[in-house]
C-alpha positions, 0 to 999 in steps of 0.5 A, a space after each residue: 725781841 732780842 733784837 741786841 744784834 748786835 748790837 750786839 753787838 755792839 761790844 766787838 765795835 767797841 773792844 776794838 776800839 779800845 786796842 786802836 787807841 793804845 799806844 802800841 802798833 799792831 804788827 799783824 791783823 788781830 781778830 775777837 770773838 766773843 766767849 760763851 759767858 757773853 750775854 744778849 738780851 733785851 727787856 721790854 713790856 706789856 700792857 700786862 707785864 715786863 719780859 725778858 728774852 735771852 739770845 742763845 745763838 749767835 755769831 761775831 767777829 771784829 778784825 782790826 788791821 796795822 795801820 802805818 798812820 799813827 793817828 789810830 782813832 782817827 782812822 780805826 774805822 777803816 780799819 776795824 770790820 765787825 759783823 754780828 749776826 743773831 739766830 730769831 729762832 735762838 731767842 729764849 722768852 722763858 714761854 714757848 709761846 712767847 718765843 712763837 710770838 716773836 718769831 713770827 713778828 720778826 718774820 723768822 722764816 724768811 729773815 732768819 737773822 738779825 746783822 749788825 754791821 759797824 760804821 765808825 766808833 768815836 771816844 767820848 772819854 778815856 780812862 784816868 786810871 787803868 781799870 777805868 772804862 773806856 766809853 765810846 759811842 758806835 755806830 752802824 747799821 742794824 737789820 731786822 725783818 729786812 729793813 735796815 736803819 742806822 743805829 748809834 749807842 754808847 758802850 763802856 768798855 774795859 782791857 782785861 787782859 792783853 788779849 781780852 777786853 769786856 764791854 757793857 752797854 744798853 740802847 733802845 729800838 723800837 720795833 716799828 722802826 723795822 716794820 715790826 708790829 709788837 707781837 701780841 696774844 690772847 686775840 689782841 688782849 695782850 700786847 707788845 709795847 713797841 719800845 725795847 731795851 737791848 743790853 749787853 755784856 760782853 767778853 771777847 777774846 783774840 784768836 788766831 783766826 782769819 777774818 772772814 767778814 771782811 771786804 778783801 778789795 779794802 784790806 790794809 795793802 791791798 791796793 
């Protein structure tokens, strides 16, 4: 049930919006990844208790591209590509059982990952000293047992270091939005509620890869 994909997600979208906003233009592309002290996890409950599910695997990566425009939030979104994809089968419950459970409620054999894939991101508010939050609203699309829908969620994040910034977040889904039924046991006497809480923390940090996520047609001087 750890459907954060991203939403994970979620950080990248928003760490890179972060770097859009400074005052600084950037010479080259500049690529994060998340570290393995990032955490993704939703929380949800039963009609008998609450849980907890852990994402174990998963893969991210957001690219941010110079812009000769110095309007950079304006137009951050066309330059910004993230991708966030999370493994069902890496989803920890605690329960072998419950993990089951989940895995076949996601359809994990024949939609093995969760995508997030960004659309735009708007700043709500700026920080008034510099270890103040950045919060910004997000948006794009989320993926789960192969239907789609739009998502939109609200991140605070923070500048670490010049190459690594945090992002801390929540929002909440629900299942049936999917096409999911909450997963259930003991013959139906346990259930699911539909409604999940997805949370996140998490750290990324600039590396020198190339992006691999992105539309190659749309690059910045490509046309």
């Amino acid at each position: 049930m750890k459907i954060a994909s991203s939403i994970l997600t979620v950080l990248l979208a928003a760490i890179l919006t972060i770097f859009a906003t400074m005052e600084e233009a950037f010479s080259r592309q500049v690529t994060y990844t998340p570290e393995e002290v990032s955490k993704l996890w939703i929380e949800g409950r039963s009609n008998i208790n609450e849980f907890e599910c852990q994402a174990n695997q998963y893969f991210g990566e957001a690219t941010l591209f110079e812009d000769p425009n110095p309007e950079f939030l304006q137009d951050v979104s066309k330059r910004l590509y993230l991708k966030v994809e999370i493994r069902v089968d890496g989803f920890e419950c605690g329960r072998s059982r419950m993990n089951r459970d989940l895995q076949q409620a996601l359809k994990s054999d024949e939609f093995p990952e969760i995508i997030f894939m960004f659309d735009n991101a708007t700043m709500l508010n700026g920080p008034e000293e510099a270890d103040d939050a950045f919060e910004i609203e997000v948006n794009g699309s989320l993926t789960v047992a192969g239907s789609t829908r739009n998502i939109r969620f609200v991140t605070r994040a923070y500048y670490l270091e010049h190459d690594k910034v945090r992002a801390i977040g929540k929002t909440t889904i629900r299942m049936s939005d999917f096409g999911v039924e909450p997963p259930t046991a003991l013959m139906g006497l346990v259930k699911a509620d539909d409604e999940l809480s997805v949370n996140f923390d998490l750290i990324a940090s600039e590396n020198n890869h190339a992006c691999t996520v992105c539309d190659t047609d749309e690059l910045p001087g490509s046309r």
